[in-house]
N, C-alpha and C positions, 0 to 999 in steps of 0.2 A: 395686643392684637397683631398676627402678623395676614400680611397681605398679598396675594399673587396674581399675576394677568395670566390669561388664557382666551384662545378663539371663544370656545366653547364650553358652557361647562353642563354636567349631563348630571342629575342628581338620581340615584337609582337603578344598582346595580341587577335587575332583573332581565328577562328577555329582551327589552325592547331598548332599555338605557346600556348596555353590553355591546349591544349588538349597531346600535348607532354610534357607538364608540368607538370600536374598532373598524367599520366602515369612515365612517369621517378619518381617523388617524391615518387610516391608509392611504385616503386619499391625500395627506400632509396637512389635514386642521389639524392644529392645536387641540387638544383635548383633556380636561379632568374630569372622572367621572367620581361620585361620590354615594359608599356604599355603606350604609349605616350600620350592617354588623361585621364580624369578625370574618365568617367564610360564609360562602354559598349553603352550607349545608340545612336545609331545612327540609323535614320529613314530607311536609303534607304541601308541595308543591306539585303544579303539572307535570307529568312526565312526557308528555305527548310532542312530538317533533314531527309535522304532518309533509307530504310528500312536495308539498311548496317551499316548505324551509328547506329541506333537503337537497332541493334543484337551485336553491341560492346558498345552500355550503359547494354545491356542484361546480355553478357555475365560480365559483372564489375560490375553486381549486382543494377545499379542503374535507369534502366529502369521504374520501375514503381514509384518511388520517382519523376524521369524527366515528366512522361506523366500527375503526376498532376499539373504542369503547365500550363497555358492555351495556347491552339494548336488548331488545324482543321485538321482531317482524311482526306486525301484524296485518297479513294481506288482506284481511275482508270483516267488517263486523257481523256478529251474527251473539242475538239476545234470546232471549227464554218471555215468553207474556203469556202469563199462565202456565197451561202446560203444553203450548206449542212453541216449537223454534222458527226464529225470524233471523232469514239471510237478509241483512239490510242496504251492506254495502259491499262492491268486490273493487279492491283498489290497483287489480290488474290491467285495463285498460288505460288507466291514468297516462296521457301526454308526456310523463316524467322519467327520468333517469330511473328513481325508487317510485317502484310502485306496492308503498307500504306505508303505516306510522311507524316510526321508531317509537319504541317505549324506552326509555331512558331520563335517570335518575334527572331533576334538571341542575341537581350544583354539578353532574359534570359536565355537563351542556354550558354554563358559564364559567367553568373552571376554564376547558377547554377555550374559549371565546375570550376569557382574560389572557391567556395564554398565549394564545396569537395575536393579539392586541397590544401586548406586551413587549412584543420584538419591533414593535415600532418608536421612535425615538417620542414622536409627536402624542404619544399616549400616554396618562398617569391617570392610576387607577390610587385611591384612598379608601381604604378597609376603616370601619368604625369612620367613618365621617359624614356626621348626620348634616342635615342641611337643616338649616332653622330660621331662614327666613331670606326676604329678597332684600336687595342692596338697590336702589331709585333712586332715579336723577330727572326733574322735570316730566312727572307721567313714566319715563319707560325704565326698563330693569336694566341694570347694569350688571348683575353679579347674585351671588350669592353669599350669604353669611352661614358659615359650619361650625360645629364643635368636633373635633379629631382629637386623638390621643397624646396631642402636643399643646394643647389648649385650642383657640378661638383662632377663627379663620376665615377672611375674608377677599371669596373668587372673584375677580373681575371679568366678564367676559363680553363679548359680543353678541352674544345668544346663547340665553339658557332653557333648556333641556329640562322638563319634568319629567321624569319617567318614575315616579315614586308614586307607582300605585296607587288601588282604587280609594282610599285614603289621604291622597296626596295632599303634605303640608304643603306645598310650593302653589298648588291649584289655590287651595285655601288664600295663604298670604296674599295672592293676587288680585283676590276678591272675585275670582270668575264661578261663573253660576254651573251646577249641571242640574241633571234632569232625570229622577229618579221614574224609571220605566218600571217597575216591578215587578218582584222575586217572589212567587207562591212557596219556596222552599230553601233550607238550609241544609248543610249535608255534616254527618261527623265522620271523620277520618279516622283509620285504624288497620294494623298491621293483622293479617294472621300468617302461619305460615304456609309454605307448598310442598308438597311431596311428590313426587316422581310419577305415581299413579291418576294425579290430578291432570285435569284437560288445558291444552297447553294455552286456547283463545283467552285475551281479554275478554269481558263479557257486560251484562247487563241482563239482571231478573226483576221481571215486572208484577208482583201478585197484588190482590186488593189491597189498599192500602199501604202499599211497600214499592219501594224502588228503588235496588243495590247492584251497585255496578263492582267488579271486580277486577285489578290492573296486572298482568303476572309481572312483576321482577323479579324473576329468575327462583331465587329460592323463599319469597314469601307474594303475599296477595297482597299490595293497597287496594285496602278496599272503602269504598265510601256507601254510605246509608241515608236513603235521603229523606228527609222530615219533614212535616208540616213548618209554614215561616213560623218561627216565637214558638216551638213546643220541645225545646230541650228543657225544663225545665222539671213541665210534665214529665218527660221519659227520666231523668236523673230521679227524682221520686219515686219511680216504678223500680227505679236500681237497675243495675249492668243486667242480672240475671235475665230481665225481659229482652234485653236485645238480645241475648243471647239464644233466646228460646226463638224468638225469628228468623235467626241470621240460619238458624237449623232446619227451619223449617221453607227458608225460601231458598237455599241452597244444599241438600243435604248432603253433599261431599263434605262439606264443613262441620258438621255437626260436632267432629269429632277433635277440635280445636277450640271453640267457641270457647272453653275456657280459659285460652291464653287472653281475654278479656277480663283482667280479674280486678277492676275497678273502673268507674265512669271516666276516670282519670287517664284512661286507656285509650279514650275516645278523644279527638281533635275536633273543635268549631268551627267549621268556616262559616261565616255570613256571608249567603251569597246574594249579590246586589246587581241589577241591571240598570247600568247608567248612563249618559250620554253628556257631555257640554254641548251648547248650541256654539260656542266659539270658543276654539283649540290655544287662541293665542293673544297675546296682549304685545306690545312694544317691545322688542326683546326678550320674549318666553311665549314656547313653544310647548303644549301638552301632548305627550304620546301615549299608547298603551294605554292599562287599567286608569290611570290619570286622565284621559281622555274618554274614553267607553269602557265601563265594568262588562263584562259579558258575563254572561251565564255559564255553567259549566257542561251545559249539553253541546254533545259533540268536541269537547275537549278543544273549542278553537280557540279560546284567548290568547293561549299565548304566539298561536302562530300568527295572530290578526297583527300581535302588537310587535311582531319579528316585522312584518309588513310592514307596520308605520314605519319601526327604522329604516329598513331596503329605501323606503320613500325618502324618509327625509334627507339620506345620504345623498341620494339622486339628485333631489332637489336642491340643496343645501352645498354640498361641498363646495363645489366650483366659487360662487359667490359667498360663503365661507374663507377660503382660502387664500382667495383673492380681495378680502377687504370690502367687496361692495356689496355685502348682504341686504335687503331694504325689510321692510315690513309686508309686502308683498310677496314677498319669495318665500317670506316665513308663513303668509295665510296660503300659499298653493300647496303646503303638505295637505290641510284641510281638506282643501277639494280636492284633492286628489285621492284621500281615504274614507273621506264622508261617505259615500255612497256604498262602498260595499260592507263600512259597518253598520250603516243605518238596514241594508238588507238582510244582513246577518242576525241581527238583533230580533229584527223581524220575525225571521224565521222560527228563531230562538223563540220570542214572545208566546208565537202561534202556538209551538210547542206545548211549552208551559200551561197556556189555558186549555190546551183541548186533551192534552194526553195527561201531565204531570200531576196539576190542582186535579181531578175527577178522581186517577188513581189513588192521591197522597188522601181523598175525603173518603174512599171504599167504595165508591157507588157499583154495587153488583160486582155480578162474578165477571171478572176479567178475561174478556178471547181478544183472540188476535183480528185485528178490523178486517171487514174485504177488500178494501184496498190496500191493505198491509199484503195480505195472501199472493198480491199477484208477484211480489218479490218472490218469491218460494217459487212460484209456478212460472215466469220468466223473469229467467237470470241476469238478461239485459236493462234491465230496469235498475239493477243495482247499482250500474255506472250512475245515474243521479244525482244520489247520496253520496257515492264515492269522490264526486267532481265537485259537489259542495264542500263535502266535509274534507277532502285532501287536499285541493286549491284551493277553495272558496272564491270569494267575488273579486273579478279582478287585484289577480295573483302578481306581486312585484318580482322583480329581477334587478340584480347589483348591477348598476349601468356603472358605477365608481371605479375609478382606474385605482391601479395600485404604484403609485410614485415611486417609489422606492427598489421597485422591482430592480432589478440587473438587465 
């Protein structure tokens, strides 16, 4: 067994364990983070970089190094429900430097963020190194236990960092509880491609019993399809052929691709889960991100909620990091400090779910656009709204963390 001390150790190479990573190392914590596969690359992750993360790569100076990567602007949403179109959101008046989502692939979004994490002394990052359980001394966590590509390994830290997803072993080991708020639906994930002649928006098509949302990256669509909870099993029986005959019929620019679907095998599961813990933390560990609240994937916010928690807990965190005198209270003020705006998000999300999602996803009648929907169409101001939810969201953090190192 070999063994190693560090401030901090972050388990979870995703949005929010990356991104707390490189904010804490900046500020001169100590940090290893621990990412349990080989690279970033994984197809059927968020792409969404909303205009609040944006304004904190802004303010950290590295916004415009990030934007030449290759992305897709999207300045406004606007979906199809039925056979009317819905201006939903215009993310032009937005407060922000960008006023847009970035659509972008997200392992370069941590590629990048390892990147610059990297050129600090105080950072080490471990590819393949899963975390497998917590290290305790007297009730509180000391550390973590990994398996890595060199065998067995065991973190000592000050404060450990769960950001290992909605799944998270480290939440588990802990024994801390959360709170299953409820997901009417799962979605399958899946490539087709794009042609030059195709419309350039991201999008969303709403018809009876269907809801397919479409994401441009550049020369193909991720697209996702969304289903009743527990009915892929149903649809795999009915064969690829049935999606296929839908995905034509609620889209028909597509039609003529559909067979690049040429097995169920084609198709990606997400389970998607809306969750919450009632408390984020225990003596020495800290839950952030999906580890802390699952969100739902309307509006594409999780992962900027859980870019937030990091911003936060860096804020919070480093100073009494850095300097040794972390307490247990320093570690519960990340909590209040994110509770509320995901507890409203979640919210919002919920409402969603039951009033628009479960009705559509069960068929009930034919599908128009609501009058309250209409008056977005008919005043355009109304759109900042959504745009102010869904680009900031609820109280929006800012990198207050210095960068020590600087010259």
């Amino acid at each position: 067994m070999t063994a190693i001390a560090t401030t901090c150790c972050i388990a979870g190479g995703g949005p929010a364990g990356m991104m707390a990573g490189f904010l804490l190392a900046r500020a001169g914590v100590e940090v290893v983070v621990l990412e349990k596969h080989a690279d970033f690359l994984r197809d059927f992750r968020g792409d969404t970089i909303h205009p609040s993360t944006l304004e904190v790569m802004h303010e950290l100076g590295l916004l415009d190094a990030l934007l030449k990567l290759p992305h897709n602007d999207a300045r406004e949403l606007v979906g199809k429900v039925g056979d009317q179109t819905l201006h939903l959101a215009d993310f032009s008046h937005l407060p922000t430097r960008c006023k847009f989502i970035a659509f972008m692939p997200q392992w370069d979004f941590l590629d990048f963020l390892a990147g610059r994490a990297g050129r600090y002394k105080t950072f080490k990052l471990i590819m393949q190194g899963i975390a497998t359980g917590l290290i305790e001394e007297g009730g509180r966590v000391v550390g973590v236990r990994a398996m890595t590509t060199e065998g067995p390994l065991d973190i000592r830290a000050k404060l450990v960092v769960a950001a290992d997803g909605r799944r998270s072993d480290l939440r588990t080991a802990a024994g801390l509880k959360v709170d299953n708020l409820g997901a009417p639906m799962d979605v399958l994930w899946f490539r087709l491609s794009r042609t030059a002649t195709d419309p350039d928006n991201t999008g969303g098509y709403i018809r009876a019993g269907h809801v397919f949302v479409t994401l441009n990256r550049g020369d193909y669509w991720q697209c996702a399809f969304v289903i009743p909870k527990g009915s892929v099993e149903t649809l795999r029986a009915k064969g690829v052929a049935a999606i296929r005959e839908v995905i034509a019929g609620i889209v028909p620019f597509m039609a003529d691709r559909v067979g690049e679907l040429a097995s169920f095998d084609d198709l990606k599961l997400l389970t998607v889960a809306v969750d919450r813990m009632p408390l984020w933390h225990r003596p020495g560990l800290l839950c952030i991100g999906d580890a802390a609240h699952a969100m739902s994937p309307i509006g594409g916010v999780g992962i900027n909620l859980a870019i937030q928690d990091a911003v936060a807990t860096a804020n919070l965190l480093a100073k009494p990091l850095r300097d040794g005198t972390v307490s247990d209270d320093d570690v519960a003020r990340v909590q209040k400090r994110r509770e509320f705006p995901t507890r409203v998000t979640q919210w919002i999300q919920i409402t969603m779910q039951n009033r628009i999602i479960s009705p559509v996803l069960a068929g009930r009648g034919t599908i128009q656009l609501p009058g309250a929907l209409k008056l977005f169409n008919r005043f355009p101001f109304l759109r900042r709204i959504p745009a102010r939810l869904i680009g900031m969201g609820v109280r929006p953090e800012h990198a207050r963390t210095p960068d020590v190192f600087a010259s």
